[in-house]
N, C-alpha and C positions, 0 to 999 in steps of 0.2 A: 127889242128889249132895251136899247139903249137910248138914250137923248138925243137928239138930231143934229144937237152939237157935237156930239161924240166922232173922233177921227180913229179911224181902223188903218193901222200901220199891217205888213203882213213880213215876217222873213222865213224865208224856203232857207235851212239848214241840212237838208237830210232828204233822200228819195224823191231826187230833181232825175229821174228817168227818162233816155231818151226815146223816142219809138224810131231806132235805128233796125238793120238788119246786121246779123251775126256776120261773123268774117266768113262764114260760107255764102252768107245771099240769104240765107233763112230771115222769115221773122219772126220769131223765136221769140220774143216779147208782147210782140203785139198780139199774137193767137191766146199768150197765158193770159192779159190783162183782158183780152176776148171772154175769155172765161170767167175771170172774175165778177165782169157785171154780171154776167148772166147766171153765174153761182151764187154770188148774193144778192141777183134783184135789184142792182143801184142806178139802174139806168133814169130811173125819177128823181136821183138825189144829182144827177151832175150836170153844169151848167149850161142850161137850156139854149143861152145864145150859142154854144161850142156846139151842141147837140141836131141843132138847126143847119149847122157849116157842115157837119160833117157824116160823114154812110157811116162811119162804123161808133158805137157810143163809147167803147173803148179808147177811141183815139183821145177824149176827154179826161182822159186819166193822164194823158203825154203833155208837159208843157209846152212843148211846141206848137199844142192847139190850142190850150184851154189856157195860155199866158194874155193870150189880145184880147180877152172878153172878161178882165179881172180888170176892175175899175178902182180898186184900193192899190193905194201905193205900194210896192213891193221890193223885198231886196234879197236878192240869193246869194246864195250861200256852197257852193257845192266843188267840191274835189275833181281836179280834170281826170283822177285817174283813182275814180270810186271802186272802192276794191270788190264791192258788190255789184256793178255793172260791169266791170271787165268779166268777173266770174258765169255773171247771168244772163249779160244781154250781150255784150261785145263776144264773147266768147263762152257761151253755156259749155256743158258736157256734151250736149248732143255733135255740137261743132268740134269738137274734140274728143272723139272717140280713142284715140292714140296717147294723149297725155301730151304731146308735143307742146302746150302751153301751161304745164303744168307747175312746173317753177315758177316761169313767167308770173302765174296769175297770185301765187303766196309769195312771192317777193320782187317786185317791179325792180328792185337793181338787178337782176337773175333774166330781165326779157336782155333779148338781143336787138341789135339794133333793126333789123327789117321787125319785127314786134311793135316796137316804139312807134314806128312808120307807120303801120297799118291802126294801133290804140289812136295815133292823133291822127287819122283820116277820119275815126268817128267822130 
């Protein structure tokens, strides 16, 4: 719809998700975003050459896959310590049955230092 002149800049602010495993080993993320396509059908809407590389069509939702096959410029944007990815994917509920990260995860000055350790091994 646009002019051929037209340049498409892109900036990722927000829900730059990694497809990591939880600090148990789980992948806790990857199985919901599994879900995702397949709950809403979008495995036609994401990017074909990511889709080609990869077995699972969810992993297309992960920057880490679907960033090398984006030919517009790009510039992120994202939080090392996204308070929504510590809570959901570094550390969901199910990996924390006990609470033991539960300060931790509502106020990062409250983790302790082995915390700190294991949030930047993700």
């Amino acid at each position: 719809m646009l002019p051929d002149s037209t340049i498409v800049k892109c900036m990722s602010d927000a829900g730059f998700f990694l497809d990591v495993n939880d600090i148990t080993g789980n992948d806790t993320i990857r199985t919901f975003f599994n879900s995702v396509v397949k709950l809403q059908g979008v495995e036609n809407n994401l990017n074909k050459a990511c889709l080609a590389s990869h077995y699972f069509p969810s992993q297309c939702f992960f920057p880490q896959y679907n960033l090398p096959f984006i030919r517009n410029p790009f510039f992120i944007l994202n939080s090392a310590y996204d308070t929504y990815q510590i809570g959901h994917i570094f550390v969901p509920p199910s990996a924390d049955p006990t609470g033991h990260w539960s300060r931790c995860k509502s106020d990062l000055a409250s983790c302790s230092p082995s915390q700190i350790s294991i949030l930047q091994e993700k």
